[in-house]
N, C-alpha and C positions, 0 to 999 in steps of 0.2 A: 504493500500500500504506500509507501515511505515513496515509490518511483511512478506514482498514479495522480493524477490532477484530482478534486475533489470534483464528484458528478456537479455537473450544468455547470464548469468552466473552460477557461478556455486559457490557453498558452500559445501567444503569437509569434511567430519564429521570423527572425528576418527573413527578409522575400515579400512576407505579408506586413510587418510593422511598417514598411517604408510605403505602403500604399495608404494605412492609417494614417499616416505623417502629412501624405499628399491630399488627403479628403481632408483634416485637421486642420491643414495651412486655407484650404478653398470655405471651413467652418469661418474662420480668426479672420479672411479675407473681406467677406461679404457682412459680418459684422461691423468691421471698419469703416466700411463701405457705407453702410445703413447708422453707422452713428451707437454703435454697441458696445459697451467696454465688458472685459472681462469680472466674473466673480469666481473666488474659489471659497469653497466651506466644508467643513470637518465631513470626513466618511461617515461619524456614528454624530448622533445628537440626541435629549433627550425624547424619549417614549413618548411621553404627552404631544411634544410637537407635530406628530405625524397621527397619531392619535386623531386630533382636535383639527389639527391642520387639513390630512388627508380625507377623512372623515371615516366615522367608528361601523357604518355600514357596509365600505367598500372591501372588497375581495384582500385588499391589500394589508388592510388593519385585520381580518376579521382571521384571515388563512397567512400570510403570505413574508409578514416582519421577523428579519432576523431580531430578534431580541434577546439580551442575557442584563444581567444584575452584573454590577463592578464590584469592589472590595469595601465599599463605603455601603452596600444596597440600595446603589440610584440605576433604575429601571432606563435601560440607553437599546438603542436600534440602529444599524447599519442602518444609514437612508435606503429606502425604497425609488423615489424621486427625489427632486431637487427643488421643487416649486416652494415647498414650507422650510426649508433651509436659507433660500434666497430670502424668501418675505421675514425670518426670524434676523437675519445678517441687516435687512433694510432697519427693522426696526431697532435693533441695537443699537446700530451705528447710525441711527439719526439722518440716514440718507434723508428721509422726508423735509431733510432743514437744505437740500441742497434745489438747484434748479428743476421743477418737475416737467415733462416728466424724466423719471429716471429708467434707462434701458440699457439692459444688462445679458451678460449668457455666460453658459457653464459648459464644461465637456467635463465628463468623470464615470466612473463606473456605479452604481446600484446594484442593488444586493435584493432576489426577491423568493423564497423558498416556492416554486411553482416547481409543474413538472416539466425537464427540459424537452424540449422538442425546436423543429425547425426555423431557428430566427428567435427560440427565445431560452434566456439562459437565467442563471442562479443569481451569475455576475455577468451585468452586461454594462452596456455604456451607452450615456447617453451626451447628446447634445441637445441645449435648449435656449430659450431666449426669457427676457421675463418684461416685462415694461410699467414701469409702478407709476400712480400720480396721475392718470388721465383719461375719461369716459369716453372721447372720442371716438365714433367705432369707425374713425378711419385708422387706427390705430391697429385695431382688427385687421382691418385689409393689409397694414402694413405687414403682421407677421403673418400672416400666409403668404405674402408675397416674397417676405424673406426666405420662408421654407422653398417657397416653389422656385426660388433662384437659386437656390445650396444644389436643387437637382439638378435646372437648365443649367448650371456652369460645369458639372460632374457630365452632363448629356442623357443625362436618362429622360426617357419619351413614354406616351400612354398614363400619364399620371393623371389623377380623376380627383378633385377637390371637392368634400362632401362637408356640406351645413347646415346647420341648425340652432334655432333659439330655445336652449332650458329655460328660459325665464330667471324668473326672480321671485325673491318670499311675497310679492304683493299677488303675482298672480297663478303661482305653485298652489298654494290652497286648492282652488276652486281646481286644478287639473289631478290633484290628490284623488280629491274627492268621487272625481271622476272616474280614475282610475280603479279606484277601492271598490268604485260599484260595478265596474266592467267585470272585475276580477273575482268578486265574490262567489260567481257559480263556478268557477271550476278553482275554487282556493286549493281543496283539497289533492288536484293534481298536482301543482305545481311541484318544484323540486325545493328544499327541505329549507336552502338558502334562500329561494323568492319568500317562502311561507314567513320567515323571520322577515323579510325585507316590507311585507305586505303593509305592515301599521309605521316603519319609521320611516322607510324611505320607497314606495311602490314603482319613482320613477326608474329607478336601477333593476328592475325589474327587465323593461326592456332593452339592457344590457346584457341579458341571462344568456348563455351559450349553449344551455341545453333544449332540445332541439325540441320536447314539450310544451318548453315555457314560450318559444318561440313560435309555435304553434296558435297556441293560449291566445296569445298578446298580437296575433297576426293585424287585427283589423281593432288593438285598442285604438282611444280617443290620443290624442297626440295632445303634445305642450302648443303646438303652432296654434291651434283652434281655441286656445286658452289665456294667450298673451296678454299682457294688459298695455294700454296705448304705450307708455312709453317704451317698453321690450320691443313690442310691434314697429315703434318709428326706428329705433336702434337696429333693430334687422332690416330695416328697408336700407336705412343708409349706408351699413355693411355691404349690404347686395349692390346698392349704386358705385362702393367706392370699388368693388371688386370690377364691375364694369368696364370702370373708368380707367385702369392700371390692365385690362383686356384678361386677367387672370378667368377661365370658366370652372361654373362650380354647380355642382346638383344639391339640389334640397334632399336631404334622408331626413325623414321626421322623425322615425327610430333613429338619430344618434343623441345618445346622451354621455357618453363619455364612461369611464370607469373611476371616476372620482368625485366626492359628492360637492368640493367648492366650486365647479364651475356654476357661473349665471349669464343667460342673455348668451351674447357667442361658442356653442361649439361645432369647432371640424375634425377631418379627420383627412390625408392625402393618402392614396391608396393606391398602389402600383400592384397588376395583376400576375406577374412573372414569377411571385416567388412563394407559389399555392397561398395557403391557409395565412397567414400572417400579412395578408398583405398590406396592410394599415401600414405604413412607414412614419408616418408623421400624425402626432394631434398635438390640441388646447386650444384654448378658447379663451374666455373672458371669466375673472372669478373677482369680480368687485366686493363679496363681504367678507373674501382669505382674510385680510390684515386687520380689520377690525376685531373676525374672530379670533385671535390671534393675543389681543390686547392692545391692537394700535387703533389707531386714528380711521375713519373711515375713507381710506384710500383706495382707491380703485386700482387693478390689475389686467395685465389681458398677455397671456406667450404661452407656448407650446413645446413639446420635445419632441426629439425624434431620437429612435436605435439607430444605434453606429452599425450595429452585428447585423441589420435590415439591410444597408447600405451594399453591400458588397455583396452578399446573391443578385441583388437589381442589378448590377452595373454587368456581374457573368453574364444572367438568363438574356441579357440585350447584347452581348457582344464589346461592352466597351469596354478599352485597353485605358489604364490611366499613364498619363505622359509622364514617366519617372525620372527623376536624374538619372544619370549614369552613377553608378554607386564607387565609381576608382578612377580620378584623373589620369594618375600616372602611377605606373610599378617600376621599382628601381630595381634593376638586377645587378648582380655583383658577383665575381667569382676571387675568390681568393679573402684571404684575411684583413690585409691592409685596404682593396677595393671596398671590403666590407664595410670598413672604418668610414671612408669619404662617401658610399653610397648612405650610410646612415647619417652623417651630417646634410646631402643634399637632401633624404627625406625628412625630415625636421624641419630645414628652411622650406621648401616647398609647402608643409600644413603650417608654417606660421604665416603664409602668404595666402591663407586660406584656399589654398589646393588640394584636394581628395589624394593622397599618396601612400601607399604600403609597400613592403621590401619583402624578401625571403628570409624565415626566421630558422628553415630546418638544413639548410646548407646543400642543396639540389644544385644539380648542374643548370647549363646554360637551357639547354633543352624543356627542362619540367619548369625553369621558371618562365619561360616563355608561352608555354601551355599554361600555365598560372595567370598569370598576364591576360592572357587572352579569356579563360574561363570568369574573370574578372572584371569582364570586360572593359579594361583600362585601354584609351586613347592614344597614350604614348609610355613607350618605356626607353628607360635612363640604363645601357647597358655599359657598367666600369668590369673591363678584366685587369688582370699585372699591368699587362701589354698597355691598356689606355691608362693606368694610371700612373705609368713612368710617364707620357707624352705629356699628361694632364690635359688629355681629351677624353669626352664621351659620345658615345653613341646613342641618338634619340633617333626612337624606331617610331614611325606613325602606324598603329596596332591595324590599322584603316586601312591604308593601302600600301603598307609593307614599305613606304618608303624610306629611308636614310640616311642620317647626313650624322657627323662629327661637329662635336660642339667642344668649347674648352670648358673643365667645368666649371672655374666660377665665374664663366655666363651662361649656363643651362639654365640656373633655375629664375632666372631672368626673361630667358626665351620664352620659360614654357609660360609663363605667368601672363606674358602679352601675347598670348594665343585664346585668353579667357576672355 
């Protein structure tokens, strides 16, 4: 077991970290872009936050929280998300006293006891956005617009943008209510989790994944037919700003998200390539998170998406990500004393910020050359005895085999004005 990952994780091996690296930088890029600064916040936090935060109906509180007791008995939980992390870091830190609004994003891993299957893990990772301080639901359109750019710049195609209005406690009651009476004649079928969900929260109901309760709730009454004017005008202008910025989106009156703070906006972006999981991106708007919380009644509105989603979409489409080349240059060297001057030229070369590596197992001219090449390094710096009594080298172009003699302390000058 000592030589075994623990089940639903994952070990990324170079080859693959350097494509994480390259989706990462196109993350960091398009936030810069859109006016997004970074936040970072502890892995574990306390219990209650995610508790209270996430809310105590959701799959996530109720099945799904790593939790354990520390050495003092304070009840603490690997994040599951990051959304009550961000809003606990705002209110600490008195972000609220700074310019609103304020717009934020996170990349990090989550932690969530499910059963692993395809695209979902134990420990997986997430990227998100959060935007505090403004009801605006053009605000809204902004972060799906941001999601929907993190894809177009990656290239992935077929993406289907799906929304919906939860509402809000002014007009959640009366679609309660509704609900509770749709559902009363077949309470008894449902599955064991909706029957618990029926009196606190019935809209997570159709959430449900089993395929009964789905059934059930085929032709329930929906939140849309419930709204009250203001949710209702807030969804219109959502829908106009989506227009306006040419983004298209379908109404699912069934989505309600898997978490119980949203209100008023949620989506969901769905890409069909990678079966069952296809949901790659959601959130929506959650205007009473930081209140309940113990803040001030600040409005919210960002979404997350799986990184581990990411990269079945980009296979099942075909697309290559444009990688560096992972070695500028390999210095080869034969003999002991060439050893010595090939190890100073590679040193000066990565202080010159040049990708460079050497032979460490002492191979002839032949295996390092095949090294070199397996490497796929650009150019190599080849010192034997021979060139280094002249105090020349030879720089081979890995490309087209071509050759020329350089002195070496102008090699690593040459190569650096080739970049």
């Amino acid at each position: 077991m000592l030589t075994t990952r623990p089940r639903g994780t994952n070990d990324f091996l170079p080859g693959e970290t350097e494509k994480w690296q390259y989706v990462e930088n196109v993350l960091r890029t398009i936030c810069k872009d859109f006016g997004y600064q970074e936040i970072r916040t502890p892995i574990f936090e306390h219990t209650e936050l995610f508790q209270r935060g996430v809310g105590e109906t959701t799959d996530i509180v109720e099945k799904e929280m790593y939790t354990f007791t520390d050495k003092k008995n304070r009840s603490l939980t690997l994040r599951p998300e990051s959304t009550a992390s961000t809003v606990r870091a705002y209110l600490e830190h008195k972000l609220y006293a700074l310019p609103q609004p304020v717009k934020l994003y996170y990349i990090g891993p989550m932690f969530r006891y499910e059963k692993p299957q395809a695209g979902r893990f134990r420990q997986f990772h997430q990227f998100g956005v959060e935007v505090f301080g403004s009801s605006d639901p053009g605000l809204d359109a902004e972060v799906i617009g941001l999601a929907m750019g993190i894809y177009h710049r990656l290239g992935l195609r077929g993406l289907e943008v799906h929304m919906n209005s939860v509402g809000c406690p002014q007009c959640r009651p009366k679609h309660k209510e509704m609900l509770q009476e749709f559902l009363k004649k077949d309470f008894a079928s449902l599955c064991p989790d909706c029957r618990g969900r029926y009196e606190r929260n019935p809209l997570r109901i159709l959430d449900c994944k089993n395929e009964k309760c789905q059934e059930i709730t085929a032709y329930a009454p929906t939140i849309l037919n419930c709204l009250c004017p203001e949710c209702r005008e807030h969804f219109d202008k959502v829908k106009h700003y989506m227009e306006i910025s040419g983004i298209k989106y379908l109404i699912d009156e069934r989505l309600v998200r898997g978490l119980d703070y949203y209100t008023k906006t949620a989506f969901e972006i769905l890409v069909n390539e990678i079966g069952a999981q296809s949901a790659i991106c959601g959130g929506g708007r959650y205007d009473g998170l930081i209140d309940s919380l113990g803040g001030p009644p600040i409005p919210g509105v960002g979404f997350a998406l799986g990184m581990e989603r990411i990269f079945p979409a980009l296979e099942s489409q075909g697309i290559s990500l444009a990688l560096e080349s992972p070695l500028d240059v390999f210095v080869v060297t034969l003999g002991d004393e060439a050893g010595k001057k090939g190890f100073q030229i590679l040193m000066d070369l990565r202080m010159e910020g040049i990708k460079a590596e050497k032979d460490y197992l002492g191979r002839g001219l032949k295996a390092q050359m095949k090294t070199a090449d397996r490497m796929k390094a650009k150019y190599a710096v080849i010192i034997g005895e021979n060139e280094l009594d002249r105090g020349i080298g030879i720089i081979r172009n890995m490309e087209t085999s071509a050759q020329q003699e350089m002195p070496l302390d102008q090699a690593v000058d040459w190569i650096k004005r080739q970049y």
